[in-house]
MDAnalysis code that builds the backbone (N, CA, C; Angstrom):
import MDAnalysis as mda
import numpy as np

u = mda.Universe.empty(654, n_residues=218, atom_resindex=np.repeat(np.arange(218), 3), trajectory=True)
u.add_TopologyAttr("name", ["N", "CA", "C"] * 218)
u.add_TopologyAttr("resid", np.arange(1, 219))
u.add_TopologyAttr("resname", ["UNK", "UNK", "UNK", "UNK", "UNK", "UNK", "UNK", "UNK", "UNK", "UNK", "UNK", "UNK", "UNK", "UNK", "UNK", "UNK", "UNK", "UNK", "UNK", "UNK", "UNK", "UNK", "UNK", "UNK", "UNK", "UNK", "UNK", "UNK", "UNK", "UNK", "UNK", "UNK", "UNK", "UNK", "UNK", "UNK", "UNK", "UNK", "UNK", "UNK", "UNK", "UNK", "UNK", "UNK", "UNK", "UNK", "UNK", "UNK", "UNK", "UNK", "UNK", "UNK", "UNK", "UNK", "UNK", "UNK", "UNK", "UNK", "UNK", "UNK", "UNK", "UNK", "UNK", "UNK", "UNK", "UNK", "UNK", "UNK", "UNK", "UNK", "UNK", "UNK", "UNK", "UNK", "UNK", "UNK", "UNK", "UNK", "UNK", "UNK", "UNK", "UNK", "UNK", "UNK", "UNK", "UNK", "UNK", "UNK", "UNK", "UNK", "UNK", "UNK", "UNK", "UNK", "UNK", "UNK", "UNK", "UNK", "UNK", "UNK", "UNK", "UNK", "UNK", "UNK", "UNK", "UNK", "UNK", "UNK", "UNK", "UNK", "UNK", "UNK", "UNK", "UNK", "UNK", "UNK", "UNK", "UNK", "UNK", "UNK", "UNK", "UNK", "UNK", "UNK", "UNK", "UNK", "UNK", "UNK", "UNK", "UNK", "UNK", "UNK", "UNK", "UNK", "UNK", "UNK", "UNK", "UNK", "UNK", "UNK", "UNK", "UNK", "UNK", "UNK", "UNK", "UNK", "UNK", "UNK", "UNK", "UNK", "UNK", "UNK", "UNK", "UNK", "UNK", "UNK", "UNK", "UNK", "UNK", "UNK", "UNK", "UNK", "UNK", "UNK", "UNK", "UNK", "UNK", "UNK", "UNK", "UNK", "UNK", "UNK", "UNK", "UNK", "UNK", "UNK", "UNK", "UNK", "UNK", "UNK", "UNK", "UNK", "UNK", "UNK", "UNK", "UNK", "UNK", "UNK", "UNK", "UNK", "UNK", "UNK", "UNK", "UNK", "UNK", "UNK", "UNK", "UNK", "UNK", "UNK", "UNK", "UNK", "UNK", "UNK", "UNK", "UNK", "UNK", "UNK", "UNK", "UNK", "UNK", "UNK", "UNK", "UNK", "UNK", "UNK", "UNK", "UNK"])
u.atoms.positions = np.array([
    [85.549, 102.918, 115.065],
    [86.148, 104.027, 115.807],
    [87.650, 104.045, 115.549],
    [88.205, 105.628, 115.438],
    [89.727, 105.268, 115.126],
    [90.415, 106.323, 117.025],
    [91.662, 106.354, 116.798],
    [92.259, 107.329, 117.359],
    [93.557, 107.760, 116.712],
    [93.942, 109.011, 116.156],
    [95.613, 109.294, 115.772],
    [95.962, 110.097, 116.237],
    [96.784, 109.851, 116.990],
    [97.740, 110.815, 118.229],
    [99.205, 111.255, 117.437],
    [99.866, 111.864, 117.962],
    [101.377, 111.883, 117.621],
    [102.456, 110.855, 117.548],
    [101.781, 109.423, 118.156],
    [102.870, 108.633, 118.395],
    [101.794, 107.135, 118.591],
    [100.529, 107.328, 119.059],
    [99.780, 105.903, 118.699],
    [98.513, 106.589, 117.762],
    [98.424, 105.097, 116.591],
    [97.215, 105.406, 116.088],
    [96.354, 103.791, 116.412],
    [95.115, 103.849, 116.474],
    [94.413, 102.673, 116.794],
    [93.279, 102.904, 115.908],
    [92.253, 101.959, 115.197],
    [91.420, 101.270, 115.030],
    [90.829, 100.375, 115.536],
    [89.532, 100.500, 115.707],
    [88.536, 99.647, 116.415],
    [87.456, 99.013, 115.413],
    [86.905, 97.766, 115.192],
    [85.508, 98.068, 114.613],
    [84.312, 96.932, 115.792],
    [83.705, 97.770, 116.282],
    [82.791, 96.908, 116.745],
    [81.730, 95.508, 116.260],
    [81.498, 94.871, 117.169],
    [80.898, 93.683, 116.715],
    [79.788, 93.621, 117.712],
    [78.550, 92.815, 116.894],
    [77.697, 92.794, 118.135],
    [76.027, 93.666, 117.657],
    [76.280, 94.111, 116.769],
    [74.915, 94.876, 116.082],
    [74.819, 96.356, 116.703],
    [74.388, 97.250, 115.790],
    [74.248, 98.698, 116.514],
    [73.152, 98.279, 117.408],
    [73.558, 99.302, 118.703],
    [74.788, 100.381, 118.512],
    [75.445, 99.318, 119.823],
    [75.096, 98.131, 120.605],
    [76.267, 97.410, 121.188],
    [77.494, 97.524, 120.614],
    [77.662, 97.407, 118.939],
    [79.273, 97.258, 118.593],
    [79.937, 98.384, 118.620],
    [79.096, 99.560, 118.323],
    [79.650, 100.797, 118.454],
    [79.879, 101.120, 120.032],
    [79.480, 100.687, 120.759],
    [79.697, 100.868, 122.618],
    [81.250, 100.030, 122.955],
    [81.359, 99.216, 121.959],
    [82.620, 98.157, 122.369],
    [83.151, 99.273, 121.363],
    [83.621, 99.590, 120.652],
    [84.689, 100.263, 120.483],
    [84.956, 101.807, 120.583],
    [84.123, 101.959, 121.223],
    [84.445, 103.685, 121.997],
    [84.966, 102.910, 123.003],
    [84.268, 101.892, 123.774],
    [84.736, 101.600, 124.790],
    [86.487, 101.197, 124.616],
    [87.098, 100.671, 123.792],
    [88.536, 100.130, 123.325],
    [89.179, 101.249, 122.932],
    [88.563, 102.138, 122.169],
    [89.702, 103.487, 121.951],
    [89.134, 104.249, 123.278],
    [88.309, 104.156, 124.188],
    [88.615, 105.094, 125.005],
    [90.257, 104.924, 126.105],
    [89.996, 103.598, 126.252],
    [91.279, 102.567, 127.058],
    [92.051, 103.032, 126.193],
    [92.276, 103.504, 124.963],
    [93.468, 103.097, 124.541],
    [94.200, 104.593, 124.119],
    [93.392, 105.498, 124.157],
    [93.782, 106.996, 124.481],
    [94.889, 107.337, 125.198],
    [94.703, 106.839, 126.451],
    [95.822, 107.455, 127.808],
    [96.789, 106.741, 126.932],
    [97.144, 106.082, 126.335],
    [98.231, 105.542, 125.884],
    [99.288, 106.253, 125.196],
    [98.560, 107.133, 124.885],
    [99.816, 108.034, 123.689],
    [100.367, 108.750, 124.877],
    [100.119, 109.495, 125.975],
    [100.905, 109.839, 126.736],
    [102.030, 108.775, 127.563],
    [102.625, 108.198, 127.279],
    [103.555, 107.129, 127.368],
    [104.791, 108.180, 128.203],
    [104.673, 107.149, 129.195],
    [106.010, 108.194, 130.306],
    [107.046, 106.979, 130.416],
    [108.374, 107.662, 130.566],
    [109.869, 107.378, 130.364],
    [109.948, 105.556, 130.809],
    [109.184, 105.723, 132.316],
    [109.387, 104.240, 132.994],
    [108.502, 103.140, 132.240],
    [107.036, 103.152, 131.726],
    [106.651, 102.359, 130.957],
    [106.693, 101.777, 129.651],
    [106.912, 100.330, 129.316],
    [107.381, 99.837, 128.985],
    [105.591, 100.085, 127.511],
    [105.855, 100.257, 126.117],
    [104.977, 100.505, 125.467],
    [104.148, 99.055, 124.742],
    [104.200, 98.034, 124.885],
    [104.098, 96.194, 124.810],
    [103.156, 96.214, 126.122],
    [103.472, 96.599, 126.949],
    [102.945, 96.618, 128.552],
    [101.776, 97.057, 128.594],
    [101.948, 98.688, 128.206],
    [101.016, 99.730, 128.024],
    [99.779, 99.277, 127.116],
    [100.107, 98.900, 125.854],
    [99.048, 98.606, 124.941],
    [97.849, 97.538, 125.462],
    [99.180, 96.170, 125.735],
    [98.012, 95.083, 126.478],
    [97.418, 95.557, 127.703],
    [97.809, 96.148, 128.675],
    [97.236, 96.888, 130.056],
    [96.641, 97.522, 129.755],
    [96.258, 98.367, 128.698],
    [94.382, 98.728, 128.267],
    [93.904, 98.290, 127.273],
    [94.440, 97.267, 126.548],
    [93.029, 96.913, 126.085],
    [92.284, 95.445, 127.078],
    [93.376, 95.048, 127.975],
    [92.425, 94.117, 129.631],
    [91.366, 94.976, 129.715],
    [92.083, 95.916, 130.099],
    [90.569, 97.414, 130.756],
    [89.235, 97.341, 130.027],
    [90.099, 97.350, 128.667],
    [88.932, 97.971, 127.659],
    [88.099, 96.285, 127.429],
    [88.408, 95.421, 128.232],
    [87.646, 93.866, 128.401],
    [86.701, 93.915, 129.457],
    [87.610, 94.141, 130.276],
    [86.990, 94.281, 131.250],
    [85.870, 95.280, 131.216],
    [85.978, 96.626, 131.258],
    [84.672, 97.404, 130.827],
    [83.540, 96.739, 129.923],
    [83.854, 96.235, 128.717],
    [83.179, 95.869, 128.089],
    [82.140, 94.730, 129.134],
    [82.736, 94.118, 129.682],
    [82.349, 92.730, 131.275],
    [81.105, 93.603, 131.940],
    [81.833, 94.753, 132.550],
    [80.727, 95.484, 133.003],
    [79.349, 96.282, 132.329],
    [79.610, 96.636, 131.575],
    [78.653, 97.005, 130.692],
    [77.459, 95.537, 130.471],
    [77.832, 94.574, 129.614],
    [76.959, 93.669, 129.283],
    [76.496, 92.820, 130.575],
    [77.441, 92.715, 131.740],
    [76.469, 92.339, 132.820],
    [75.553, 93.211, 133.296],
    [75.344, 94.944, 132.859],
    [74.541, 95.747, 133.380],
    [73.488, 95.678, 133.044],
    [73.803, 95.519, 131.290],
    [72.525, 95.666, 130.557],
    [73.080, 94.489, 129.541],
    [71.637, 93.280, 129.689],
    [71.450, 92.283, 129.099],
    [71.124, 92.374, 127.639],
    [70.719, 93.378, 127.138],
    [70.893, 93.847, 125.514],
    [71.919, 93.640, 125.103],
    [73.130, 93.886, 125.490],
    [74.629, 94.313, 124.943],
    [75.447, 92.481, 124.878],
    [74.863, 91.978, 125.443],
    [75.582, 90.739, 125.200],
    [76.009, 89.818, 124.057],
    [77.137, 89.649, 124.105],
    [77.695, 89.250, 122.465],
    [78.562, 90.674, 122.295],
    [78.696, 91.404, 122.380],
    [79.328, 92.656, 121.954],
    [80.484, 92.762, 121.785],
    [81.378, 93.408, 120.954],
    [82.693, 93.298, 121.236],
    [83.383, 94.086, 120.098],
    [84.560, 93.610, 119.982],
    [85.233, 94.860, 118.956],
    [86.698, 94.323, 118.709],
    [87.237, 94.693, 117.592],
    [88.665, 93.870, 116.866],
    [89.278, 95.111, 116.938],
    [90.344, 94.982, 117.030],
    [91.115, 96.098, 117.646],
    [92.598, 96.283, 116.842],
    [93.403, 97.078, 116.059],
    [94.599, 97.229, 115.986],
    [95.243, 98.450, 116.712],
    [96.311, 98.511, 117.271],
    [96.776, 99.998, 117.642],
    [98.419, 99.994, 117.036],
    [99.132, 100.860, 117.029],
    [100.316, 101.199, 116.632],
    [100.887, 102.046, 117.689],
    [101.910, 101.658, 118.456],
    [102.696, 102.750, 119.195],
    [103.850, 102.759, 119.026],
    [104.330, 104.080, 118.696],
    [105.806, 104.632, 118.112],
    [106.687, 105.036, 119.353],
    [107.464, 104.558, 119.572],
    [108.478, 104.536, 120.389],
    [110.099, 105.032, 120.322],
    [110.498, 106.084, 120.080],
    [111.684, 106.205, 119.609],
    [111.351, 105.686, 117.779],
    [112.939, 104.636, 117.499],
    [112.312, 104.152, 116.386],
    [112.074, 102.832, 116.416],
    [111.224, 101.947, 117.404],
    [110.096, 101.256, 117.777],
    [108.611, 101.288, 117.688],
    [108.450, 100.467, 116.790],
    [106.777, 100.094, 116.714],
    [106.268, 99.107, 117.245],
    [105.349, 99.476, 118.141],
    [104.853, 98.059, 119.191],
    [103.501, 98.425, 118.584],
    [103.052, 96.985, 117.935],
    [101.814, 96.106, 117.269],
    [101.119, 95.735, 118.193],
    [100.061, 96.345, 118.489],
    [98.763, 95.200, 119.459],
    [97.411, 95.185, 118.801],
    [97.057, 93.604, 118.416],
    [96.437, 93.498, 117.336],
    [95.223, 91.792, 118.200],
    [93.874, 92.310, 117.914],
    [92.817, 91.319, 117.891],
    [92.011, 91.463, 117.146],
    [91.564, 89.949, 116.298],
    [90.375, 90.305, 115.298],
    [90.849, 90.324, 113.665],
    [90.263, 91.018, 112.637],
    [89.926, 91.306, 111.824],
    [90.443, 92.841, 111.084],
    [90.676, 93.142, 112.162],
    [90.934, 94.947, 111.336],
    [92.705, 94.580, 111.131],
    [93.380, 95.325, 109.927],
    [94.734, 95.154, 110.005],
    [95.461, 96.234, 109.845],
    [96.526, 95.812, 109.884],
    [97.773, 96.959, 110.033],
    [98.859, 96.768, 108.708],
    [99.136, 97.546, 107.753],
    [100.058, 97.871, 106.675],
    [101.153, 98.526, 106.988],
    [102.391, 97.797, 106.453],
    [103.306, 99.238, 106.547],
    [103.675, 99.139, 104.921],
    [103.768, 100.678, 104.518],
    [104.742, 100.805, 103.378],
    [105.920, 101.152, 103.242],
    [107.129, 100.379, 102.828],
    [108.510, 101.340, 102.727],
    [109.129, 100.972, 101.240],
    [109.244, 101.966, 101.167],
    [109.993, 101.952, 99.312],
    [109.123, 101.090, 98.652],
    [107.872, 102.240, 98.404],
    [106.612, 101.581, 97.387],
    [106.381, 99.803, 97.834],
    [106.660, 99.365, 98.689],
    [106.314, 98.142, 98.915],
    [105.494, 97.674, 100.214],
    [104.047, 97.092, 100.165],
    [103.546, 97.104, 101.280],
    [103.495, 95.950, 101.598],
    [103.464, 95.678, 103.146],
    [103.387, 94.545, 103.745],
    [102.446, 94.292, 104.304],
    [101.395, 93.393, 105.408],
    [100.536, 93.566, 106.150],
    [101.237, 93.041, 107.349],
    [101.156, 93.902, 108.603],
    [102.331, 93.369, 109.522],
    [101.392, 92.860, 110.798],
    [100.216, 92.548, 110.279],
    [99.392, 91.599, 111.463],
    [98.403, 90.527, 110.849],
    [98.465, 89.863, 111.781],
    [97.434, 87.969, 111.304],
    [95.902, 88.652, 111.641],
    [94.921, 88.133, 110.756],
    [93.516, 88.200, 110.625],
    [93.107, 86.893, 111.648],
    [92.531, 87.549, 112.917],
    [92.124, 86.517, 113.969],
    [90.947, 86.010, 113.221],
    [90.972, 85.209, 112.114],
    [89.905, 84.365, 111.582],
    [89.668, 83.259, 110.837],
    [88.240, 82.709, 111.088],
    [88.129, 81.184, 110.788],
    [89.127, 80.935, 109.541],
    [88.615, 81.912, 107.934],
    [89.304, 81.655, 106.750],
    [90.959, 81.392, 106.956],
    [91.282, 82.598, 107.979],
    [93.001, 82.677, 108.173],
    [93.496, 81.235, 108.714],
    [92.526, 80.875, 109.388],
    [93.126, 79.489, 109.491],
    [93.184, 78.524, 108.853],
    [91.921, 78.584, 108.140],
    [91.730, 77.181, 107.246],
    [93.077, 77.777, 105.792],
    [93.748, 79.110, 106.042],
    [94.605, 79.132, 104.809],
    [95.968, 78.553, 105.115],
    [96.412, 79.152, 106.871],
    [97.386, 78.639, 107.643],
    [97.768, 77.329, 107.449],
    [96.545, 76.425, 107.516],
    [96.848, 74.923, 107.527],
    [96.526, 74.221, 105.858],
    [96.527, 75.231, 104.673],
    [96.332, 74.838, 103.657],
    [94.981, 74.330, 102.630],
    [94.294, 74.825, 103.518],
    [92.613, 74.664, 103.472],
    [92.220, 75.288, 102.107],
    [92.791, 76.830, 102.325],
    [92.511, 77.969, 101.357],
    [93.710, 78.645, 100.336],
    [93.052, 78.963, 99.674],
    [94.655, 80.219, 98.916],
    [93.983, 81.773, 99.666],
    [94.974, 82.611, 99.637],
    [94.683, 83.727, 99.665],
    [93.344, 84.324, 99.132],
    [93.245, 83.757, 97.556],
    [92.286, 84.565, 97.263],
    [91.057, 83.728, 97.446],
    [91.151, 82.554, 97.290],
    [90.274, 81.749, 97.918],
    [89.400, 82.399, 99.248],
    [90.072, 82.743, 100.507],
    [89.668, 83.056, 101.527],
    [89.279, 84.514, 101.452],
    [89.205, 85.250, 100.044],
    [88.787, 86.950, 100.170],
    [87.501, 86.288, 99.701],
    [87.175, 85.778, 99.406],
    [85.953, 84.920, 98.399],
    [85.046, 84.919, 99.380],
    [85.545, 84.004, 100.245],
    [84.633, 82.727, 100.800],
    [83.473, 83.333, 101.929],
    [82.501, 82.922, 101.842],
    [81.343, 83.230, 102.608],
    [81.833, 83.355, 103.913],
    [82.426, 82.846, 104.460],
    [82.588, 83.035, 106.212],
    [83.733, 84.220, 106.181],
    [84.151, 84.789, 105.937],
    [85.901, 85.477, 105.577],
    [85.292, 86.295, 106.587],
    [84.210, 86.992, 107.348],
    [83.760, 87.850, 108.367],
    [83.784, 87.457, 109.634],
    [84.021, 85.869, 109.836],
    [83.805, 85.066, 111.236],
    [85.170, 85.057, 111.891],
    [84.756, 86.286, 112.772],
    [86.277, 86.491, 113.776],
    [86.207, 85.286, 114.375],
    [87.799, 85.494, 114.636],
    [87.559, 83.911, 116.148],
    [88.481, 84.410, 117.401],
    [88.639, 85.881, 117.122],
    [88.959, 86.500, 118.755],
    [88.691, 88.016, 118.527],
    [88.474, 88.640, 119.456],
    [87.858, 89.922, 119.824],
    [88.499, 90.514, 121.025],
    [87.885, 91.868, 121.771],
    [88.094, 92.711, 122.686],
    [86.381, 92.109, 122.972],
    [86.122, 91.327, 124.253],
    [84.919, 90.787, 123.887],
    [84.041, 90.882, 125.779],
    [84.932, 91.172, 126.361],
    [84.626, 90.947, 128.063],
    [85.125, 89.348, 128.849],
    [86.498, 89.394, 128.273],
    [86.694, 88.096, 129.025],
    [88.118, 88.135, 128.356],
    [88.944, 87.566, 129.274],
    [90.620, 87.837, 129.835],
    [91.041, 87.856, 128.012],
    [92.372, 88.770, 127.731],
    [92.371, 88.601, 126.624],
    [93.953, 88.216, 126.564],
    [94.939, 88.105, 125.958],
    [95.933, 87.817, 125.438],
    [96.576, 88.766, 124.086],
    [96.163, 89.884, 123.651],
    [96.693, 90.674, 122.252],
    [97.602, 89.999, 121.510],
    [97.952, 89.590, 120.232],
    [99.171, 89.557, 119.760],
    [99.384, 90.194, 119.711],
    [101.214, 90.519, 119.856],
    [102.138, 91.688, 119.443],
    [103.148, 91.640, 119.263],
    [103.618, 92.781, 118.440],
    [105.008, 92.327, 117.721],
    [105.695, 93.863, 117.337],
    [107.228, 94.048, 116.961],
    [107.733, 94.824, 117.352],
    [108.543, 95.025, 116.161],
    [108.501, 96.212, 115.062],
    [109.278, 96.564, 114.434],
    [110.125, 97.643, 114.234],
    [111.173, 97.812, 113.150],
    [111.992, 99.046, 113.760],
    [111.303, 99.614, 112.278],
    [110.989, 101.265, 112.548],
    [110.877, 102.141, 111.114],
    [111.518, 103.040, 111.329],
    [111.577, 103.383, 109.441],
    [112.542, 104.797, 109.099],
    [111.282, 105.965, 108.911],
    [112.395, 107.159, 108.717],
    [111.270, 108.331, 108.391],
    [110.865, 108.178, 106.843],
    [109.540, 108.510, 106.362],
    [109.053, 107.934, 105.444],
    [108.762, 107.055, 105.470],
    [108.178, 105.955, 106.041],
    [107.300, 104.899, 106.506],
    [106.077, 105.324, 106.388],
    [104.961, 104.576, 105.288],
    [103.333, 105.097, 105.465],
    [102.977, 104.114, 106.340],
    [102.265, 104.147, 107.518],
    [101.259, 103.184, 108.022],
    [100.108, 103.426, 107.920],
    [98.778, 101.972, 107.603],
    [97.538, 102.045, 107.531],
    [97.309, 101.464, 108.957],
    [96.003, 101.552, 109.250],
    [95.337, 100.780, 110.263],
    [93.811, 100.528, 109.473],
    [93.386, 99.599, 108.990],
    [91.977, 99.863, 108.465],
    [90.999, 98.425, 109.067],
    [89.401, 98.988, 109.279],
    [88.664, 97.250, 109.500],
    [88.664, 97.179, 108.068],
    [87.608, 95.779, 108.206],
    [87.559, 94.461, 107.188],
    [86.838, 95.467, 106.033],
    [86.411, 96.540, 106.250],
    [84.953, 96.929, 104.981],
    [85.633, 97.795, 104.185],
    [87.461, 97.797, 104.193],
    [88.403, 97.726, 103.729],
    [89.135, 97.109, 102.642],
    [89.387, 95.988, 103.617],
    [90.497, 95.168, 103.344],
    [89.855, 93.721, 102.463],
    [88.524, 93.667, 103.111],
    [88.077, 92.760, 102.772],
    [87.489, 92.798, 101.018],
    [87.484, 94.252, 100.468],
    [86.382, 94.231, 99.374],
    [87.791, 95.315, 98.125],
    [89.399, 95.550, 98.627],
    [90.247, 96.402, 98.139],
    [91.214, 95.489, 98.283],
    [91.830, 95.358, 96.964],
    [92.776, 94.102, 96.834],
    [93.899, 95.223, 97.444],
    [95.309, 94.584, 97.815],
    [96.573, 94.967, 98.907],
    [97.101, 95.600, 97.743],
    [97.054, 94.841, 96.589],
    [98.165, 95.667, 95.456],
    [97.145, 97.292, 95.523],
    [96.505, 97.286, 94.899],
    [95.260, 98.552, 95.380],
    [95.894, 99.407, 96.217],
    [95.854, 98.681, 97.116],
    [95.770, 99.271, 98.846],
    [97.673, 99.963, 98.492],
    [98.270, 99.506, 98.255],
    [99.704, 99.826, 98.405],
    [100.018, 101.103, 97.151],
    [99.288, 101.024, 95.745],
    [99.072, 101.843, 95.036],
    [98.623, 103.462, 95.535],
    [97.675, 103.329, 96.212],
    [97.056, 104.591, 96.573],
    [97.846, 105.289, 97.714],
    [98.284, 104.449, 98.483],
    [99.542, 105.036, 99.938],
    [100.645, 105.070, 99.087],
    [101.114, 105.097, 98.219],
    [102.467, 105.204, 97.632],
    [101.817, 106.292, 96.390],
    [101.009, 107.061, 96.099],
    [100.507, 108.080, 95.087],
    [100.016, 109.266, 96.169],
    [99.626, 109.200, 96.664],
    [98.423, 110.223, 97.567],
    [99.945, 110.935, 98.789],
    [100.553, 111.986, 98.239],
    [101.032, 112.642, 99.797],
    [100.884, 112.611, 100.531],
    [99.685, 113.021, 100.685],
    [98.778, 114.310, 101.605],
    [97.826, 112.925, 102.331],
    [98.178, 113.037, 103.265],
    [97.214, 111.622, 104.000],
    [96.182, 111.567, 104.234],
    [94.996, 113.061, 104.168],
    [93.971, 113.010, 104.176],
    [93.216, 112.712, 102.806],
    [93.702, 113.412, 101.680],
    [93.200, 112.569, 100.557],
    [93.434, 111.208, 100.061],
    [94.616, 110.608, 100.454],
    [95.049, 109.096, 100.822],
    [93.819, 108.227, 101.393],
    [93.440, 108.810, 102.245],
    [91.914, 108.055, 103.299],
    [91.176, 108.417, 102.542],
    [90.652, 109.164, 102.118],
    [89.626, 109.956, 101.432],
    [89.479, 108.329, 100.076],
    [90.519, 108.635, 99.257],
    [90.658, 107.949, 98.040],
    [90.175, 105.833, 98.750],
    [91.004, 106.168, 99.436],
    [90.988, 104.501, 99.799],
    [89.190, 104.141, 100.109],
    [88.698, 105.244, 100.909],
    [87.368, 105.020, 101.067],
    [86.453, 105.283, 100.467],
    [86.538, 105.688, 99.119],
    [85.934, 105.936, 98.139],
    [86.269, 104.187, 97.195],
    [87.372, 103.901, 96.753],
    [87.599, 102.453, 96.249],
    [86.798, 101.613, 97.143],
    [86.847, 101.586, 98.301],
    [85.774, 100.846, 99.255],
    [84.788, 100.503, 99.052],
    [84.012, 101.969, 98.733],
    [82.672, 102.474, 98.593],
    [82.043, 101.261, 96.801],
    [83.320, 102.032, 96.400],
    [83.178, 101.451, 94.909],
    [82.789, 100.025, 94.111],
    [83.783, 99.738, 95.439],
    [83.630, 97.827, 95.378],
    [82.196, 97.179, 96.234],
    [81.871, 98.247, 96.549],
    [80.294, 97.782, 97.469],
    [80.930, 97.154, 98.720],
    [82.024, 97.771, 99.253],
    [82.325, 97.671, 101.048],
    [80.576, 97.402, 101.789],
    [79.808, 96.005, 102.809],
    [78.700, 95.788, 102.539],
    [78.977, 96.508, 104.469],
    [80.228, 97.081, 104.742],
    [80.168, 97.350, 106.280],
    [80.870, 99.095, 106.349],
    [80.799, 99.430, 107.635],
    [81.382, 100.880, 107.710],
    [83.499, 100.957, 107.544],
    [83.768, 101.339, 107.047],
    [85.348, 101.610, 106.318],
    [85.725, 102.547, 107.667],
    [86.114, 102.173, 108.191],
    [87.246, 102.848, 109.589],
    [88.548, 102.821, 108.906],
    [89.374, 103.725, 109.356],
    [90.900, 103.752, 108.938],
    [91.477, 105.036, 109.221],
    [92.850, 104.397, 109.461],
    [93.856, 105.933, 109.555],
    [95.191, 105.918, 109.269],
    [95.736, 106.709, 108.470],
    [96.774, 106.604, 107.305],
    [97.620, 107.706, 107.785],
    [98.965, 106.921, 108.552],
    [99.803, 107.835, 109.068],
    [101.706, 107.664, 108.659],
    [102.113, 108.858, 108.664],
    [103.788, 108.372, 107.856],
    [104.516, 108.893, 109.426],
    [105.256, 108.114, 108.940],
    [106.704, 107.933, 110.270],
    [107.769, 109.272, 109.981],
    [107.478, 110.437, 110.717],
    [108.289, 111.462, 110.255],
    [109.548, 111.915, 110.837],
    [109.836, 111.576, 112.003],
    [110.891, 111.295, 112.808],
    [110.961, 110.376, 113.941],
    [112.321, 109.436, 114.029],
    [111.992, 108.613, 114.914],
    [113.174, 108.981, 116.106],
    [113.493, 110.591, 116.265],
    [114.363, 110.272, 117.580],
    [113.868, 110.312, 118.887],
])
């Protein structure tokens, strides 16, 4: 599930088997909707983590309702533009890109087993795109208290941002990924193209994403 507003964009990908995973992340972009209406006194760091709790909590209620849904859950990135402030709230597996002057970065950590075993020297990079487990989140939007990382950057106008899950990132090398957002204008054929390379590489999951440029930040 995605959402792109004027000022937040989010990605979701559920976990948990259809259609439980798909219930966890309507359920996370629904929480995370009211968000783009962001009023003067709230603080947007605040805002992001204060629904996706919700969007935990719901998820809590749901799987205590119905005992099918248990295990369910969903990895979550969102982006909220703030003036010229970007507040990052990020769990899981799905990630966040920025491009500036043809150069892309990935500006969030992969909540996973591989990411760690690379952290502590276990893996190389490409080692861990390889490796059989590279799918085993080790945190979620899951029904139980959460913590988001987040983090806070400043952008200019002309800034591309991605938000994409793993059936992405996982199977489209970054040089790739930074090629096609630095060629493609027009941001709908940008997505279009990226999810077609996806497709290409035998992506073995559903390709969520949303490809947005920073057009004014006053």
């Amino acid at each position: 599930m995605a959402f792109a507003g004027t000022r937040l964009i989010a990605v979701a990908d559920g976990m948990g088997g259809a259609p439980a995973g798909e219930v966890a992340s309507e359920i996370v972009i629904s929480a995370l909707a009211p968000v783009e209406q962001l009023t003067a006194g709230q603080a947007p760091r605040d805002a992001l983590v204060a629904a996706l709790r919700t969007a935990s909590q719901r998820i809590a209620e749901v799987t205590r309702a119905d005992p099918q849904t248990q295990g369910m859950g969903s990895t979550v990135t969102a982006m909220l533009l703030h003036g010229t402030s970007l507040t990052i709230a990020h769990i899981g597996d799905s990630r966040g890109y920025l491009l500036r002057d043809g150069v892309l970065r990935q500006v969030t950590r992969d909540d996973t087993f591989v990411q760690e075993l690379v952290d502590h020297g276990g893996l190389t990079p490409e080692e861990a795109r390889r490796h059989p487990q590279r799918s085993l989140v080790t945190r979620a939007v899951q029904g139980v208290p959460i913590d988001p990382a987040t983090t806070v950057l400043r952008v200019t106008p002309d800034d591309r941002l991605l938000l994409c899950s793993d059936g992405l990132s996982d199977v489209v090398e970054d040089e790739l990924i930074g090629q096609v957002l630095g060629t493609y204008p027009d941001r709908e054929g940008c997505a279009r193209q990226l999810v077609k390379l996806a497709h290409q590489a035998g992506a073995p999951d559903n390709v969520t994403l949303v490809v947005a440029d920073v057009a004014e930040t006053g």
